[in-house]
N, CA, C and O atoms as a GROMACS GRO file, in nm:
protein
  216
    1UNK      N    1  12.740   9.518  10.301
    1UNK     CA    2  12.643   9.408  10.300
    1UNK      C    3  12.505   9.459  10.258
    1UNK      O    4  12.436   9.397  10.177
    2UNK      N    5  12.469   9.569  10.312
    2UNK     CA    6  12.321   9.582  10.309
    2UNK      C    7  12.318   9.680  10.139
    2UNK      O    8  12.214   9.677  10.074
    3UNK      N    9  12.387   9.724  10.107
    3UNK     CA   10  12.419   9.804   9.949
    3UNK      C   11  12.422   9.690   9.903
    3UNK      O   12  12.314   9.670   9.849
    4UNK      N   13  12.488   9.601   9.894
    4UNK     CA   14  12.480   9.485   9.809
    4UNK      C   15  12.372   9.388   9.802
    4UNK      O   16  12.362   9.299   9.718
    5UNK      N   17  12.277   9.417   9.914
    5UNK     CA   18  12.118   9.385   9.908
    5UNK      C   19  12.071   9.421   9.857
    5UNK      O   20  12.033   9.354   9.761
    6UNK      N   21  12.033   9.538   9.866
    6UNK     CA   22  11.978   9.663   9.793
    6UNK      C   23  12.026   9.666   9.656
    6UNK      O   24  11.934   9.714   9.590
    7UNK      N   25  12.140   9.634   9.568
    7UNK     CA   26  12.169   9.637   9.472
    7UNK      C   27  12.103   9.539   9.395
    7UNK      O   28  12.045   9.556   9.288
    8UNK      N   29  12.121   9.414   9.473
    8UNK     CA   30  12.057   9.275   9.394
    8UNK      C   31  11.915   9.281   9.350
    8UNK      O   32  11.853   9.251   9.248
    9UNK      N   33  11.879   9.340   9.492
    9UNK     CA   34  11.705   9.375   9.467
    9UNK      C   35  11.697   9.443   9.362
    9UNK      O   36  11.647   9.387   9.264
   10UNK      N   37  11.732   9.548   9.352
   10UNK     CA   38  11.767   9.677   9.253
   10UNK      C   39  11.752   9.601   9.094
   10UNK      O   40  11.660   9.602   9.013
   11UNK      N   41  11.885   9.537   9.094
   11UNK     CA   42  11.841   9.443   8.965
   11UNK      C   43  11.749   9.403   8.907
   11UNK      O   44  11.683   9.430   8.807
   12UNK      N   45  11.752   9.300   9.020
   12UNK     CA   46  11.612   9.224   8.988
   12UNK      C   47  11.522   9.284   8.964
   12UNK      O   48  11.517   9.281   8.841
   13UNK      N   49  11.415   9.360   9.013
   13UNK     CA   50  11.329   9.450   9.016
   13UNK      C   51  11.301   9.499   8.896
   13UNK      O   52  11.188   9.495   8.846
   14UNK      N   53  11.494   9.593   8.790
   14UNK     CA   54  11.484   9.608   8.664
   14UNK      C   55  11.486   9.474   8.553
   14UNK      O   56  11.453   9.476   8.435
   15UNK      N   57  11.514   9.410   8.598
   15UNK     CA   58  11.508   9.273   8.510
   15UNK      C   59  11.363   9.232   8.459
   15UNK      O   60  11.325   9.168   8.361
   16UNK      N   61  11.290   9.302   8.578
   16UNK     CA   62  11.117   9.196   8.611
   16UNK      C   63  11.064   9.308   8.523
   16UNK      O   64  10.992   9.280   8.428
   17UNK      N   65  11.105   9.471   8.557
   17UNK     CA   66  11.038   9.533   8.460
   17UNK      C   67  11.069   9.550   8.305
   17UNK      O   68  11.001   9.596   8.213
   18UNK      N   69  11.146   9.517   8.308
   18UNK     CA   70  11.231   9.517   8.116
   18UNK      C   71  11.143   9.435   8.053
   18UNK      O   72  11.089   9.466   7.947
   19UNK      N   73  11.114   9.278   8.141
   19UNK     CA   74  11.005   9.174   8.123
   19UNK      C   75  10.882   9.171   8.058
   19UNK      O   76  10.841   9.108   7.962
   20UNK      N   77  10.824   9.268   8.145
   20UNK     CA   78  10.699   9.329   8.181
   20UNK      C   79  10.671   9.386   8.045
   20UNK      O   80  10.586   9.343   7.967
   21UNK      N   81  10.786   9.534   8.015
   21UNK     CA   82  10.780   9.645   7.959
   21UNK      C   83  10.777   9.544   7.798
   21UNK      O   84  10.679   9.549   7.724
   22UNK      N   85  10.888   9.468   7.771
   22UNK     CA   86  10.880   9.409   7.643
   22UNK      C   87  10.759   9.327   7.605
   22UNK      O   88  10.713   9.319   7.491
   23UNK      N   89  10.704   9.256   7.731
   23UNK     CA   90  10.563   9.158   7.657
   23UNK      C   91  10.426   9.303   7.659
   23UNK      O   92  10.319   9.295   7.598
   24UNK      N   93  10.466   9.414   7.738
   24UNK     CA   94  10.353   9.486   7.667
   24UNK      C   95  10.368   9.540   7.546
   24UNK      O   96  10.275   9.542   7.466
   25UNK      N   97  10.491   9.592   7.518
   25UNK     CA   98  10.508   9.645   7.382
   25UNK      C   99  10.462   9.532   7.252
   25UNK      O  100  10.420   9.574   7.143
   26UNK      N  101  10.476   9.391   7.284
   26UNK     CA  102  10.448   9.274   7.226
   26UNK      C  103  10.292   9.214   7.246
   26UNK      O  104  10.230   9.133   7.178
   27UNK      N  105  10.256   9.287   7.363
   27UNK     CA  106  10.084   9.284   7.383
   27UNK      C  107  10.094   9.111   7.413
   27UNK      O  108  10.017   9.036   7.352
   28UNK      N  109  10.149   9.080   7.467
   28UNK     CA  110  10.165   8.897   7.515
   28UNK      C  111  10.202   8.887   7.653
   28UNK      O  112  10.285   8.961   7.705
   29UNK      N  113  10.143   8.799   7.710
   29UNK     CA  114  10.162   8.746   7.863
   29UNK      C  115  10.221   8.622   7.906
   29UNK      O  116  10.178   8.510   7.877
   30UNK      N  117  10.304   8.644   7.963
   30UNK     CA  118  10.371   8.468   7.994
   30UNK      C  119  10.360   8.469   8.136
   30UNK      O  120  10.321   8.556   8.214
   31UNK      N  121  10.410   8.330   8.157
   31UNK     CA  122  10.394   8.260   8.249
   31UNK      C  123  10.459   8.336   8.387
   31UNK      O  124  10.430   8.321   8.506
   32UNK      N  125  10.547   8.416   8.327
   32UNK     CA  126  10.673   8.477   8.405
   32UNK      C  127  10.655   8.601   8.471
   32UNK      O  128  10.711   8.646   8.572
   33UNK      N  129  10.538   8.664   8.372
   33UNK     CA  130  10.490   8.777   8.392
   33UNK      C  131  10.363   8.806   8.506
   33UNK      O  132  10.333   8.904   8.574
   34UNK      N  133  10.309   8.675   8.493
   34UNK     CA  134  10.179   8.671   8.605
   34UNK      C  135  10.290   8.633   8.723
   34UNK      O  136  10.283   8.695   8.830
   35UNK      N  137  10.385   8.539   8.706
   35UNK     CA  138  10.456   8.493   8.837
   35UNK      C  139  10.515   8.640   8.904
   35UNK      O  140  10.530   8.669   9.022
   36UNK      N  141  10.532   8.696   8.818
   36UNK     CA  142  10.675   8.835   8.853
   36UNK      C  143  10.500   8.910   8.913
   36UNK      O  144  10.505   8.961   9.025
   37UNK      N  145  10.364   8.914   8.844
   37UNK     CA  146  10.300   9.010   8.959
   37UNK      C  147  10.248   8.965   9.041
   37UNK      O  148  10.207   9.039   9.130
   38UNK      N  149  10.224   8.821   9.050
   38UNK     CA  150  10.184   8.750   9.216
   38UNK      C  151  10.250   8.793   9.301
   38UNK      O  152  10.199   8.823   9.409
   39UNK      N  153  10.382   8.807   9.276
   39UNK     CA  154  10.536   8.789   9.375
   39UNK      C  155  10.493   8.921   9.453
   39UNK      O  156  10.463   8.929   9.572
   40UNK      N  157  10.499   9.036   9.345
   40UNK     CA  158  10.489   9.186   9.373
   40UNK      C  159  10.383   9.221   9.480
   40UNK      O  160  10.383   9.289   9.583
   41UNK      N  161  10.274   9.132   9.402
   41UNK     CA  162  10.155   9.144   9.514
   41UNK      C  163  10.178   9.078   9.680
   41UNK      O  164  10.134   9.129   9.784
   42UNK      N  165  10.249   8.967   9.668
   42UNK     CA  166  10.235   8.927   9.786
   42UNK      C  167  10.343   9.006   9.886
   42UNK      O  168  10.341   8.996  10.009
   43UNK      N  169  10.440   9.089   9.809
   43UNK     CA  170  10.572   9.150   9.890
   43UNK      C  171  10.509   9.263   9.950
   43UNK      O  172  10.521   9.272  10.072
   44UNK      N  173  10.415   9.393   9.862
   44UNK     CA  174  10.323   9.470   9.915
   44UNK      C  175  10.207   9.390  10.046
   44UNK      O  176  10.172   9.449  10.148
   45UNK      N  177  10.172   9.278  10.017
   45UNK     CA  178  10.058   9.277  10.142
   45UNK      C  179  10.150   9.223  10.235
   45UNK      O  180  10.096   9.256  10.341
   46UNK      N  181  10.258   9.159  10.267
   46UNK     CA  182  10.345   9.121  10.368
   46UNK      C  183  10.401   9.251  10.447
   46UNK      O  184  10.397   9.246  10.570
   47UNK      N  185  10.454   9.369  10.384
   47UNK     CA  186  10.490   9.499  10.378
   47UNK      C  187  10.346   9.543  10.438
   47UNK      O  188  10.366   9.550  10.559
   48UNK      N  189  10.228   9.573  10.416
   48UNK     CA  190  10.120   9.590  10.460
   48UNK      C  191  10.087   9.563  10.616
   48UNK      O  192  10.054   9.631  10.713
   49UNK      N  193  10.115   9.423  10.586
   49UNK     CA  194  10.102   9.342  10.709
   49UNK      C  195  10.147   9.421  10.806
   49UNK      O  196  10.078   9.492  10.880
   50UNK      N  197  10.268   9.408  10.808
   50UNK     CA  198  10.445   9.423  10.868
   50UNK      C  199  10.379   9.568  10.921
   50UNK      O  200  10.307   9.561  11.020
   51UNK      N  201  10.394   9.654  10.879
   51UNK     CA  202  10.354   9.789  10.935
   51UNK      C  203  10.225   9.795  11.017
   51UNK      O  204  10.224   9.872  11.113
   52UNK      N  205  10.094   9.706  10.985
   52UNK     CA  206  10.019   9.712  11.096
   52UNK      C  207  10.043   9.658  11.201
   52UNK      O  208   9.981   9.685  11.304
   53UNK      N  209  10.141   9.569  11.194
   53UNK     CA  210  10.185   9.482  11.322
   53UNK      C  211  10.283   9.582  11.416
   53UNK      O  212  10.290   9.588  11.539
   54UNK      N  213  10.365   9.669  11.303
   54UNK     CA  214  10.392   9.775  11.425
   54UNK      C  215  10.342   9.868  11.482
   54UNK      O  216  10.402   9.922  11.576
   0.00000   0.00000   0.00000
């Protein structure tokens, strides 16, 4: 169960950067790309959070 979490994440994660990696090589920004680093940002300050709370 938890490998197969970790895997999905895993994916995803390379999916968001392939994303990323192709609109810089293309020097262009989409819609997908600000969404994919809001996301990132908000998973780090939740993660942030989370550890000061312990």
């Amino acid at each position: 169960m938890l490998q197969r979490i970790i895997k999905n994440k895993l994916e995803e994660e390379t999916h968001n950067i392939e994303i990323m990696e192709k609109e810089l090589k293309e020097d262009v920004k989409s819609p997908e790309t600000d969404w994919i680093m809001q996301k990132n940002a908000m998973e780090q300050y939740v993660e942030k959070i989370e550890k000061q709370i312990r």
